[in-house]
C-alpha positions as CSV (number, residue, x, y, z in Angstrom):
1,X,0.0,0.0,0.0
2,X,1.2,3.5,-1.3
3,X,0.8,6.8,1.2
4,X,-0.1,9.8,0.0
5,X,-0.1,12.7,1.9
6,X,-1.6,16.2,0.8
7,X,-2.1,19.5,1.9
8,X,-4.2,21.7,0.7
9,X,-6.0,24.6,2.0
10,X,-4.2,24.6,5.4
11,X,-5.9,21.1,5.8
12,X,-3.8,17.4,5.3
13,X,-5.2,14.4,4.3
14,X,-2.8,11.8,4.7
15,X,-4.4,8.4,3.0
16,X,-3.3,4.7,2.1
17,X,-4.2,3.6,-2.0
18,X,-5.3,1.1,-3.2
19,X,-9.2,3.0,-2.3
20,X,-12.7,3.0,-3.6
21,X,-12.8,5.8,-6.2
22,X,-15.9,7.3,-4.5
23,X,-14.4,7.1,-0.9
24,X,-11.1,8.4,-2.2
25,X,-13.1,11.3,-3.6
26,X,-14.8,12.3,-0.9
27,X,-11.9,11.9,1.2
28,X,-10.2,14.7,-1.4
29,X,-13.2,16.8,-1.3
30,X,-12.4,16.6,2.7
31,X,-9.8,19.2,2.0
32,X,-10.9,21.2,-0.7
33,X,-10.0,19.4,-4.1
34,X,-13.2,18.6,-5.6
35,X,-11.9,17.9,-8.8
36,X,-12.1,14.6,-10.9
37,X,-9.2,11.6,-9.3
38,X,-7.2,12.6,-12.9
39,X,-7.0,15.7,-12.7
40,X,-4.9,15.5,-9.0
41,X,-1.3,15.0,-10.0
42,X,1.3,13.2,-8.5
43,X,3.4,16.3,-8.0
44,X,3.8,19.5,-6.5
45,X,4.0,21.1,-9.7
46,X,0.2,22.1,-10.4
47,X,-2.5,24.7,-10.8
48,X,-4.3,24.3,-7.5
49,X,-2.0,25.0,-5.2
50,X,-1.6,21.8,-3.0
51,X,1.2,20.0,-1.5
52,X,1.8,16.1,-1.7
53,X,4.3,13.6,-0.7
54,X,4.6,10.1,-1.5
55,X,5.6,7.3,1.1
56,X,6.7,3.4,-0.4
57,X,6.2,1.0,2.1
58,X,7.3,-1.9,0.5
59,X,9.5,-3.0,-2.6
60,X,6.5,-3.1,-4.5
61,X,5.7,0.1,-3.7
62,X,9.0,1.6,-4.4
63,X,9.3,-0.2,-7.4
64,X,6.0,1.8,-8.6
65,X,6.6,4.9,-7.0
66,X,10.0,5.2,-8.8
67,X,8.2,5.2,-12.3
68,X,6.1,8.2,-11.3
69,X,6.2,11.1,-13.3
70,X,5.4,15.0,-13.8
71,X,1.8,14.2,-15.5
72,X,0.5,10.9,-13.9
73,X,-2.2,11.3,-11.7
74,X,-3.9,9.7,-8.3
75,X,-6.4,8.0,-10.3
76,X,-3.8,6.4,-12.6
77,X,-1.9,5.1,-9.3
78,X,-5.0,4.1,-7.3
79,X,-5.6,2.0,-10.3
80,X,-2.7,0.2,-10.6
81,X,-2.4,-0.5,-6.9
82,X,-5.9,-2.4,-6.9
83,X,-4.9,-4.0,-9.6
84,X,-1.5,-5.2,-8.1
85,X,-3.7,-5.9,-5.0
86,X,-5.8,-8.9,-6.5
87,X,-2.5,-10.3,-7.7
88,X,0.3,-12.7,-6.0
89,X,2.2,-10.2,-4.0
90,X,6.0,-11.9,-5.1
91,X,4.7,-12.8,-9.4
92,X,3.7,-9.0,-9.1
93,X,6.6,-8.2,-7.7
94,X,8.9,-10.0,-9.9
95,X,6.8,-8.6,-13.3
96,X,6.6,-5.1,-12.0
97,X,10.9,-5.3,-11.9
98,X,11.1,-7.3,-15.0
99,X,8.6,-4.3,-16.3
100,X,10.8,-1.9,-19.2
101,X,7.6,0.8,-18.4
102,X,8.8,4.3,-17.4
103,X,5.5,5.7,-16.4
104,X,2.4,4.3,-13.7
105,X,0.1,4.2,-17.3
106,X,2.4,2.3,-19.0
107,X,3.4,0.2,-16.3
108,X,-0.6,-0.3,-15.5
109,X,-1.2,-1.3,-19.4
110,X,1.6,-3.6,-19.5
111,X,0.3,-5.5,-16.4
112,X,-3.1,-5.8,-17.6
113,X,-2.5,-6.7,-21.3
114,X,-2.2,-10.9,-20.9
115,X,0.4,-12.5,-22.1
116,X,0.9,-13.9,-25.6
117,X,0.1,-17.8,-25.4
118,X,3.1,-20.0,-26.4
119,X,2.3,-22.1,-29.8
120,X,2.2,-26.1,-29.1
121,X,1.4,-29.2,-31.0
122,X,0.8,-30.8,-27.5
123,X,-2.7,-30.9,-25.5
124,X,-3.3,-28.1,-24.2
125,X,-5.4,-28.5,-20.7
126,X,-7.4,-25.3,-18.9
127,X,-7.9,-26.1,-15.2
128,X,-6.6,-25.5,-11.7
129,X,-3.8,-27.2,-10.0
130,X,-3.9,-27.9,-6.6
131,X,-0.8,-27.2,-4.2
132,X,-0.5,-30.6,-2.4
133,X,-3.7,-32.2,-2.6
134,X,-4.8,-34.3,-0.3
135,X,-7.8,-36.1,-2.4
136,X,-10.3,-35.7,-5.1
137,X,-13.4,-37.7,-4.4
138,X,-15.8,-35.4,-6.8
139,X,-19.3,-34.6,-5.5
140,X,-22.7,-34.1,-7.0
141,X,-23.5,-30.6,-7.6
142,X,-26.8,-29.0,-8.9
143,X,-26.9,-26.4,-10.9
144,X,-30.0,-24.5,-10.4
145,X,-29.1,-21.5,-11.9
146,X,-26.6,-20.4,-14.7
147,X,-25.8,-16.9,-15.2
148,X,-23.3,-15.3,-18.1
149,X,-21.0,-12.3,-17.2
150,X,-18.8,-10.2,-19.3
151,X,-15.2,-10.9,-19.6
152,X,-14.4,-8.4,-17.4
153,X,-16.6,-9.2,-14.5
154,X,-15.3,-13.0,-14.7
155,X,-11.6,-12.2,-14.4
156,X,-12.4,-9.9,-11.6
157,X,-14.0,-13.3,-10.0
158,X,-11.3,-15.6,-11.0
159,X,-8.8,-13.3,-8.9
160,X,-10.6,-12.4,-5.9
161,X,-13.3,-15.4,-5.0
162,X,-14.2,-13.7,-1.6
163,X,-15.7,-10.2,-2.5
164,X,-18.9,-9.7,-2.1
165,X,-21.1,-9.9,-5.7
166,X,-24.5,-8.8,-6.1
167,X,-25.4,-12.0,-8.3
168,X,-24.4,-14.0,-5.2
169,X,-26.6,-12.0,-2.7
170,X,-29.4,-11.9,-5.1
171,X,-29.3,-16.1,-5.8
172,X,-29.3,-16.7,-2.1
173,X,-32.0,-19.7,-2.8
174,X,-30.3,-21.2,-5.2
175,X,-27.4,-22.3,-3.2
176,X,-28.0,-24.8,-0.5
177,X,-27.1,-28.1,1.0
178,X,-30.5,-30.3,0.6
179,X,-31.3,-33.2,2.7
180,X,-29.0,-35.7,0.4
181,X,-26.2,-33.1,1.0
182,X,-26.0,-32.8,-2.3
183,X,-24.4,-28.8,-3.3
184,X,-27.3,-26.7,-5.3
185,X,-25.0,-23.9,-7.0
186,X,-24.5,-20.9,-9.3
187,X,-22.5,-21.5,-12.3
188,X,-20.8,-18.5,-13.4
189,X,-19.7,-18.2,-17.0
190,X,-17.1,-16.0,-19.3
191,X,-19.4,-15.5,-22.1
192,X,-16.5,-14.7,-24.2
193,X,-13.7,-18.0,-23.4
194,X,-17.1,-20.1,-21.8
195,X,-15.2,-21.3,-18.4
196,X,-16.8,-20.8,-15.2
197,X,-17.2,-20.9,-11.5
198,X,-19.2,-23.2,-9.5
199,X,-20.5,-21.1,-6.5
200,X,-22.2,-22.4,-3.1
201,X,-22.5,-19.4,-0.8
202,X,-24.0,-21.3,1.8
203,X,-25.4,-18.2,3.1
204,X,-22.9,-15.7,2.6
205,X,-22.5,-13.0,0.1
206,X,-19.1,-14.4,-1.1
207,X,-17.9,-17.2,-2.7
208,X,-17.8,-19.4,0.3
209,X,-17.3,-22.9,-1.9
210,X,-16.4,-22.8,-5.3
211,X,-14.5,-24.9,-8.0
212,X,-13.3,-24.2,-11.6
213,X,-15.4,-25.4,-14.7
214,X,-14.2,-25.4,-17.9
215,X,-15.9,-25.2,-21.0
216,X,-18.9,-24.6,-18.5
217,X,-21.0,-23.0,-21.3
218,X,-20.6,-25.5,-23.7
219,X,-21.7,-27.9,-20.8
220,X,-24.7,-25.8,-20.6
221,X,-26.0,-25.5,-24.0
222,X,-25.4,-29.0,-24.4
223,X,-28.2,-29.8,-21.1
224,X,-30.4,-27.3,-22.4
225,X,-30.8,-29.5,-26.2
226,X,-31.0,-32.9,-23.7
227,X,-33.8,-31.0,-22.4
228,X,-35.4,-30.8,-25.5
229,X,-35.0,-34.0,-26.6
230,X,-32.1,-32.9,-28.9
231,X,-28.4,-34.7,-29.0
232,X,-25.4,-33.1,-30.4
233,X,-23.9,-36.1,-31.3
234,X,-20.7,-35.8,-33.6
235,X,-20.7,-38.8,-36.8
236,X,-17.6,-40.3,-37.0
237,X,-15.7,-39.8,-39.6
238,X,-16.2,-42.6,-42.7
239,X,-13.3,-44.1,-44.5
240,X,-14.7,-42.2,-47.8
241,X,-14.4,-39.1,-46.0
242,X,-10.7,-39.9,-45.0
243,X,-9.6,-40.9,-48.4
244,X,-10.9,-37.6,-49.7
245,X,-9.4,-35.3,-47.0
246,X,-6.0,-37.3,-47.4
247,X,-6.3,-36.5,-51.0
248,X,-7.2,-32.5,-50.3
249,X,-4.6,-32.8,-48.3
250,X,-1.9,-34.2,-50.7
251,X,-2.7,-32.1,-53.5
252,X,-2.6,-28.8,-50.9
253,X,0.6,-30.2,-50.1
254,X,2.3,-30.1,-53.4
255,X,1.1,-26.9,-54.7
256,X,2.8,-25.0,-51.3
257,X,5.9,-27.2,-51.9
258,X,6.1,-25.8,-56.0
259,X,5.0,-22.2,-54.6
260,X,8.5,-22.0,-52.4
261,X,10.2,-23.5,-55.1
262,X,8.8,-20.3,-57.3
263,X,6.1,-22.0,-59.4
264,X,3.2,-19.7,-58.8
265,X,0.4,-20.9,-61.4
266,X,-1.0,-24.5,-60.8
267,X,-4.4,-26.9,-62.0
268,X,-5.7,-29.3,-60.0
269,X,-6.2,-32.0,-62.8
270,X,-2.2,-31.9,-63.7
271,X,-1.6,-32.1,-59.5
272,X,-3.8,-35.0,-59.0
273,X,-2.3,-36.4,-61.7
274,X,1.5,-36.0,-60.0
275,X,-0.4,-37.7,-57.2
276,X,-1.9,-40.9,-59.6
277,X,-5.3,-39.8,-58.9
278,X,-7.9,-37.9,-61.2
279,X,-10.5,-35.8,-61.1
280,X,-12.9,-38.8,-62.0
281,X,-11.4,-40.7,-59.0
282,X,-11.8,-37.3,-56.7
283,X,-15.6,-37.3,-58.3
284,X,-15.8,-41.1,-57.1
285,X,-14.7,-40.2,-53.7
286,X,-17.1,-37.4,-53.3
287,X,-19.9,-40.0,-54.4
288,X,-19.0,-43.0,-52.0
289,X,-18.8,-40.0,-48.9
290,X,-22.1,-39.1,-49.5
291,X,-23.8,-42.2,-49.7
292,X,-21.8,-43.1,-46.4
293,X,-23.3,-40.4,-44.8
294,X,-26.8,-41.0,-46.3
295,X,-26.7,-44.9,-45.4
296,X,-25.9,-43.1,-41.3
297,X,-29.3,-40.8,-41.0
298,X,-32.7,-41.9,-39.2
299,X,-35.1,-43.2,-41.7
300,X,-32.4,-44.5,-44.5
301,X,-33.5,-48.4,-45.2
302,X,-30.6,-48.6,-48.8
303,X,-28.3,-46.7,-50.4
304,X,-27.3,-47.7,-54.2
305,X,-24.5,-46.0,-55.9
306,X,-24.0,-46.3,-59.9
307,X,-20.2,-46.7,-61.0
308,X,-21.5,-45.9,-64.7
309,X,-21.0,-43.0,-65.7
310,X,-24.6,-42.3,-67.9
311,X,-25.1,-38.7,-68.4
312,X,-28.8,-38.1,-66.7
313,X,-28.7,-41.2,-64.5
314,X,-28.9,-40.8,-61.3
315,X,-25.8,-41.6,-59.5
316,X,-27.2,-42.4,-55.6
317,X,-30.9,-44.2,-55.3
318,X,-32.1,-43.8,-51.8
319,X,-35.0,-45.7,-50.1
320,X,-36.4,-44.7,-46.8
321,X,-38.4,-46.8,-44.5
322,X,-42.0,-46.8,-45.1
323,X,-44.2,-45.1,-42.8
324,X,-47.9,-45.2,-41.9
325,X,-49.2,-41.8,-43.5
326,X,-47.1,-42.8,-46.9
327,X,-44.3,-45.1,-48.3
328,X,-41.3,-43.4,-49.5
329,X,-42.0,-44.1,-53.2
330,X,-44.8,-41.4,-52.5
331,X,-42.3,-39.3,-50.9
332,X,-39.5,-39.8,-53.6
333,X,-41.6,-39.3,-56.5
334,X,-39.5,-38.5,-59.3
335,X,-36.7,-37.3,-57.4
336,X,-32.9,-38.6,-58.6
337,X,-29.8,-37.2,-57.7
């Protein structure tokens, strides 16, 4: 925590930031600034005639206060202390040194702008990691209400679990321990990266139990289709399908390998045919995919695919179960593909 100590007006306010903006205010107004947080600067060079001194009390605090200059403000600073406030005290400390920032603002932007993710070919797994664990027997928990926040509001919530939140004081009923001591919760969730937080107050105001979802909104829109009777459900992929994509693949392949070599003009015909494949075979491919996926829907009793090449034949005949209002000759009528 900074000091700040100011006189103005014969009167001195001597206060400790990080502070609520509106209790910092008022504590300014105290002694006669009523002016906006920005427009109080950090120095004794200004237009209204007050005094102020600074006071570090810890490294952290030096290390801020010596990046102070002529034109930042108390509102800058009071900002970047409650941001450094919701963080690990030592990773702050260590960034804030590391930190190439010669002003509070730039410093302030630089902590608050995340950093760039390292590329990998490996999985990639969002959760929490527990220091030292001591088990993890998982427990039923009931989700009787879900509710999505900005981005900003989440990451507030990720950092600082025990404030108190007006979504949790106004969901009091929806988080309880019923009779099978089974947890009815909150879920909280980013609606921007769709992670969450599982929340049991229990009674409080404040995240009194809690636990890290991911993917919590895809969890939730995936419940609400089961609801209605709906199943996401995705088709594996056919053999067809893989020989076609292998092809794509091949012929993609090639033409970047000529392009760095300096070719820039290409046809697919003459690359398939480097690859001893055709566009007939590619048409082929296409056909036996489709009818793969046909023969896989509700309702689909045969799939026949021609291998003769007729112009206005149809290439795929389909027949559908029959039903009781009308048989699928009725529904087919004079439809060919």
């Amino acid at each position: 925590m900074i000091g700040i100590l100011i006189k103005n007006n014969e009167k001195t306010l001597f206060t400790g930031l990080p502070k609520e903006t509106e209790k910092l205010e008022k504590q300014l107004a105290g002694i006669g600034l009523n002016v906006p947080l920005q427009e109080v600067n950090l120095s004794n060079h200004n237009d209204i005639g007050y005094e102020l001194e600074i006071y570090a009390q810890s490294q952290i605090d030096m290390e801020v206060a010596s990046r102070i200059i002529l034109h930042d403000n108390i509102g800058q600073l009071n900002d970047l202390m409650l941001y450094i406030s919701q963080g690990d005290a030592d990773k702050m400390y260590d960034r804030i040194c590391k930190s190439h920032a010669e002003t509070i603002s730039d410093l302030y932007s630089e902590l608050t702008t995340p950093p760039e993710s390292e590329t990998t070919d490996k999985l990639v797994i969002r959760t929490t990691m527990n220091y030292k664990a001591n088990f993890y027997e998982p427990a039923d928990c009931i989700v009787d209400k879900a509710i999505a926040v900005p981005h900003e509001e989440y990451s507030v919530l990720i950092n600082i679990t025990d404030n108190c939140y007006d979504f949790i004081a106004d969901n009091q009923e929806c988080m309880y321990y019923d009779k099978d001591n089974n947890s009815h919760c909150l879920l909280i969730y980013d609606e921007e990266s769709g992670d969450g937080i599982l929340i049991n107050a229990d009674g409080c105001n404040f995240a009194k139990y809690s636990a890290f979802i991911p993917h919590a909104k895809e969890m939730i829109e995936q419940h609400e289709m089961e609801q209605c009777g709906l199943k996401a459900v995705k088709a594996p992929i056919t053999e067809s399908e893989k020989k076609l994509l292998d092809t794509i693949s091949g012929v993609a392949d090639r033409i970047a390998t000529f392009a760095h070599l300096g070719h820039k003009d290409f046809t697919i015909e003459d690359t398939l045919k480097e690859l001893d494949c055709s566009l007939d075979d590619v048409h082929d491919m296409l056909l036996n995919a489709i009818a793969q996926k046909v023969r896989n829907l509700d309702g689909i009793s045969s799939v026949e695919v021609s291998n003769l090449s007729i112009p206005l034949q149809p290439e795929i005949t389909v027949t559908t179960e029959e039903t009781e209002e009308q048989t699928a000759d009725e529904e087919l009528s004079g439809l060919s593909l």
